[in-house]
C-alpha positions in Angstrom: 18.8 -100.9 17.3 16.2 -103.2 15.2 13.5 -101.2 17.4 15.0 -97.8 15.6 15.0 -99.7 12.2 11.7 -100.5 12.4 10.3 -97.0 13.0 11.0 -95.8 9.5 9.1 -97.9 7.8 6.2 -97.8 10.4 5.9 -93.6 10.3 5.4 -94.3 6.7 2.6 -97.1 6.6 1.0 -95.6 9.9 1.0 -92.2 9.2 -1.7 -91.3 10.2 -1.8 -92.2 14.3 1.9 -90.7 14.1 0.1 -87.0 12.3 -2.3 -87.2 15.4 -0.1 -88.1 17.4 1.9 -85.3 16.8 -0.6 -82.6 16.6 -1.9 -84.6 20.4 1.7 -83.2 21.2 1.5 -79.9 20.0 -1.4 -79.1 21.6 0.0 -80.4 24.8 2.6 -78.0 24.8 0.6 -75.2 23.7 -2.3 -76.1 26.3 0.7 -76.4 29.3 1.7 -73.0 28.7 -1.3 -71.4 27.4 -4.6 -72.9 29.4 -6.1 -73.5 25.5 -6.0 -75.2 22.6 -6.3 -73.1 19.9 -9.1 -73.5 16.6 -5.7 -72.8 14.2 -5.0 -76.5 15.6 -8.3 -78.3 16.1 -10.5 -77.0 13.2 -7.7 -78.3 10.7 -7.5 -81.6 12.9 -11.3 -82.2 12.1 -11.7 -81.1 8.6 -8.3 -82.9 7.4 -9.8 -86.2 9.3 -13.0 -85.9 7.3 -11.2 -85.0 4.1 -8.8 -88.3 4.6 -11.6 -90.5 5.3 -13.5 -89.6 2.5 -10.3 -89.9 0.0 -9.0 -92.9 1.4 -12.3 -95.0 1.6 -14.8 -93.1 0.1 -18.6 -91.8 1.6 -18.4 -94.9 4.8 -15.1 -93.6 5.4 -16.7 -90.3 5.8 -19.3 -91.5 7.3 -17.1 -93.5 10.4 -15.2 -89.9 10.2 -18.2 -87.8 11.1 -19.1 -90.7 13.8 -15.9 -90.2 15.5 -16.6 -86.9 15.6 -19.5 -86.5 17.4 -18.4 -89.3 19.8 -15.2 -87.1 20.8 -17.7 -84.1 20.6 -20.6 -86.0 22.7 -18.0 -87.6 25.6 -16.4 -83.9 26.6 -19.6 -81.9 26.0 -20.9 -82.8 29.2 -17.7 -81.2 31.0 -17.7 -78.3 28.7 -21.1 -77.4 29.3 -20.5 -77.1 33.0 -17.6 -75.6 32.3 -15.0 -78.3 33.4 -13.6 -78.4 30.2 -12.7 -76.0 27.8 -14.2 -75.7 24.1 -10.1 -76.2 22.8 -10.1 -80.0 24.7 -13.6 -80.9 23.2 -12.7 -80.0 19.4 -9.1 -81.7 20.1 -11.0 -85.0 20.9 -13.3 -84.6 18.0 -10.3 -84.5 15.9 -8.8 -87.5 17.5 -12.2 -89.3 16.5 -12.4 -87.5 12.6 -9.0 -89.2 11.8 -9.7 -92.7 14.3 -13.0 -93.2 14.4 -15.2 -93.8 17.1 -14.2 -97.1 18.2 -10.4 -95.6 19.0 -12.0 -92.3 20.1 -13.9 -93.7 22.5 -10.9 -96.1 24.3 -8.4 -93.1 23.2 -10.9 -91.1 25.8 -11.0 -93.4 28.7 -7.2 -93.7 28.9 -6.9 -89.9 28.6 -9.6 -89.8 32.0 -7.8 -91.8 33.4 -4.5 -89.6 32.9 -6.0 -86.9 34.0 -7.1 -88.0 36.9 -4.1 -89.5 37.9 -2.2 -86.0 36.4 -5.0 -83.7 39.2 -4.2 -86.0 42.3 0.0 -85.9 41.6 -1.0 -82.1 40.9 -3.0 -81.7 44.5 0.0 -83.7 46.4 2.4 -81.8 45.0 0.9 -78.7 46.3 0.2 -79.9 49.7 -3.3 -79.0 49.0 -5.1 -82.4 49.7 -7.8 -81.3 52.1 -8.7 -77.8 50.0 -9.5 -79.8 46.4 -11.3 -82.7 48.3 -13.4 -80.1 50.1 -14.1 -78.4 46.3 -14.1 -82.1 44.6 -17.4 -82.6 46.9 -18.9 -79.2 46.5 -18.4 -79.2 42.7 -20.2 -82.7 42.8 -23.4 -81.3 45.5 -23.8 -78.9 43.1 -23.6 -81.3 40.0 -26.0 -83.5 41.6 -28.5 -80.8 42.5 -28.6 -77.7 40.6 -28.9 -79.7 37.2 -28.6 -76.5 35.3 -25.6 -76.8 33.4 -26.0 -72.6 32.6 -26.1 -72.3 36.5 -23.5 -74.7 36.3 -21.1 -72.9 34.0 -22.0 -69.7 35.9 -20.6 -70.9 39.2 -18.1 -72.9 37.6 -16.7 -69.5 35.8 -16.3 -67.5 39.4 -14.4 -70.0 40.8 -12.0 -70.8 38.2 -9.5 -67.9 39.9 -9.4 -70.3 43.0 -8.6 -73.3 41.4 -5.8 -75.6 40.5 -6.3 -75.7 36.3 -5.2 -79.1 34.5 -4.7 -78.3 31.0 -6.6 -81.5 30.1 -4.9 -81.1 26.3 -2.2 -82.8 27.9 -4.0 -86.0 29.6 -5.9 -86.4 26.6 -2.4 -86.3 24.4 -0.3 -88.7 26.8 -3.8 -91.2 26.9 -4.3 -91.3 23.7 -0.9 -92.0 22.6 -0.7 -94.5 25.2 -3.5 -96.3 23.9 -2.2 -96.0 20.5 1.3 -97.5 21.2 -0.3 -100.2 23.4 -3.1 -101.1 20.5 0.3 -101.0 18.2 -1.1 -98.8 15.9 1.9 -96.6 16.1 4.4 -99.2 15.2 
């Protein structure tokens, strides 16, 4: 009960981590059911980072806002330009780092990898389809390795999106982030 007491006061002073951490919810839901993350969501997310930075602590403020930003941008853009990754996931992170900075961005983003990988093997073994997503796993990678083209890349990636199993990686990156949030106590 003092737990519940406690979380008043805290949603107040840490406001904040609990507005992302919300919005990380949202588009959760919203990428479950939808396969996206929608710019009415992220764009907001990034500009209302950058706005609070710069209010709360001035030009540095904005300064470690924009850095977040192009962390979040620069650790999914890799994926996205392959096309692992939808353009809704990148901007989502980049709003995570616009309102953390890059520091929480960047540990927010290794907890969410390691959601989502843990979310894509529970989602194979549910489907009995251990053998089919290895065999793609390894010819994804081949072609990663050797075409280097990340056009080509996002060409091949695009016709076989109808046979794959989709994560909606809004909602690793939500559940990670949050995670790392509660654990860093920055939530409570």
């Amino acid at each position: 009960m003092a737990y519940i007491a406690q979380l008043g006061p805290a949603i107040v002073e840490k406001w904040p981590v609990w507005f992302v951490s919300v919005t990380l919810i949202l588009a959760a839901v919203i990428d479950g059911f939808e396969l996206k993350v929608p710019n009415w969501l992220t764009f907001p997310l990034v500009v209302s980072g950058w706005i609070y930075s710069l209010m709360i602590f001035g030009w540095a403020g904005l300064g470690w806002s924009l850095l977040g930003t192009a962390v979040g941008l620069i650790l999914l853009l890799p994926a996205y330009a392959i096309g692992a990754m939808g353009a809704g996931d990148v901007k989502l992170l980049a709003g995570i780092g616009a309102w953390m900075h890059s520091t929480h961005v960047f540990y927010a983003f290794c907890l969410s990898a390691v959601c989502g990988a843990v979310i894509a093997v529970a989602m194979v073994l549910c489907r009995r389809a251990w053998n089919k997503h290895t065999a793609q796993f390894w010819m994804i990678f081949s072609e990663i390795m050797t075409i280097r083209d990340p056009n080509q890349l996002a060409a091949i990636a695009a016709e076989r999106k109808s046979s794959m199993l989709l994560l909606p990686y809004g909602i690793p990156i939500a559940v990670g982030s949050i995670f790392y949030f509660a654990w860093r106590g920055l939530l409570v």
